[in-house]
C-alpha positions as CSV (number, residue, x, y, z in Angstrom):
1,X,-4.0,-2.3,-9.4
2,X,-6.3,-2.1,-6.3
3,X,-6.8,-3.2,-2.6
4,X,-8.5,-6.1,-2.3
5,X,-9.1,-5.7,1.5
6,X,-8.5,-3.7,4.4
7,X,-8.4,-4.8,8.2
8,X,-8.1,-3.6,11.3
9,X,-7.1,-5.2,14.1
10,X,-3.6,-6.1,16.2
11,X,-0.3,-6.7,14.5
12,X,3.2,-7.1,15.1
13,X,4.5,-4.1,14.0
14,X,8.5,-4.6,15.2
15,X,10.1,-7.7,17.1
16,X,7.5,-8.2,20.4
17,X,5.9,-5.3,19.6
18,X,2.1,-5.2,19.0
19,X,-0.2,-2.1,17.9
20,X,-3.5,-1.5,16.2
21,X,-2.7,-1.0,12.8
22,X,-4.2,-2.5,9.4
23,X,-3.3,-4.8,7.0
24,X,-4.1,-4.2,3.4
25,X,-3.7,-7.0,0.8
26,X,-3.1,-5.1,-2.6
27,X,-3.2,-6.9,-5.8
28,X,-1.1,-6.0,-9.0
29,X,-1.2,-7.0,-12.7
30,X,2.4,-8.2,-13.9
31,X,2.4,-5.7,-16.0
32,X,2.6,-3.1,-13.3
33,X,4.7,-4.7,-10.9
34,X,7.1,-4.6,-14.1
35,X,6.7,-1.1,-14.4
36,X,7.1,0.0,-10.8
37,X,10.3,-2.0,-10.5
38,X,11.7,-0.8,-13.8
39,X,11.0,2.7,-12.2
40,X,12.4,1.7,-8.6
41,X,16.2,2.7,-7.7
42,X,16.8,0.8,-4.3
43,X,19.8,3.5,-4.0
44,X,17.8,6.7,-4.7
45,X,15.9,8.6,-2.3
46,X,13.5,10.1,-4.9
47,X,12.9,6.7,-6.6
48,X,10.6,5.4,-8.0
49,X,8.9,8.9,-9.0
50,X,6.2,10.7,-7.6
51,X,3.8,9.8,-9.9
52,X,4.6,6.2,-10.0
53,X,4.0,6.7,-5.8
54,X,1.0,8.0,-6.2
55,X,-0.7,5.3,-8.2
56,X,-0.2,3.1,-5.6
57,X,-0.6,5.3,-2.9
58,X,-4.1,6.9,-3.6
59,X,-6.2,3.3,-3.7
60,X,-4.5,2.6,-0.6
61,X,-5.5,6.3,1.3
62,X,-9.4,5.5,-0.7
63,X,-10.0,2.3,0.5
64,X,-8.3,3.4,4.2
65,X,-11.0,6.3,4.1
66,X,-14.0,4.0,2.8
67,X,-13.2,1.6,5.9
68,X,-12.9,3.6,8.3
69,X,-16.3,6.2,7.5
70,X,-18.0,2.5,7.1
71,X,-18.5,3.3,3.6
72,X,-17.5,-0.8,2.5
C-alpha cells in the first residue's frame, strides 16, 4: 500500500461547508484491502487493530510530512 498523491487545496468538508484541507488518493493491493476488511468489525470500537491502523496510517502521516516540508 502507499499514497499516490497528496493535495492541498479547498474542499467540501460537510454539506456547504468549505475548508483547506488535503486530499490524498491511496492505492491498495487486493490483497490488503482483503485483509483490512477481514480485520474490520463495523460494530467495534477497537476494530480493526492497532497494528492493522497503523499500516495505513503511517504512509499517510510520511507523505503529509514530505508535502508539507517540500520534501516531494
Amino acid at each position: 500500500m502507499k499514497v499516490d498523491a497528496c493535495f492541498n487545496g479547498e474542499y467540501q468538508t460537510k454539506p456547504e461547508v468549505y475548508e483547506a484541507g488535503w486530499a490524498i488518493t491511496f492505492v491498495m493491493s487486493e490483497d490488503e484491502v482483503t485483509t483490512l476488511l477481514a480485520a474490520y468489525d463495523p460494530n467495534s470500537g477497537t476494530s480493526p487493530a492497532a497494528a492493522v491502523s497503523r499500516e495505513i496510517a503511517r504512509p499517510i502521516a510520511e507523505a503529509l510530512r514530505q508535502k508539507v516540508l517540500g520534501l516531494v
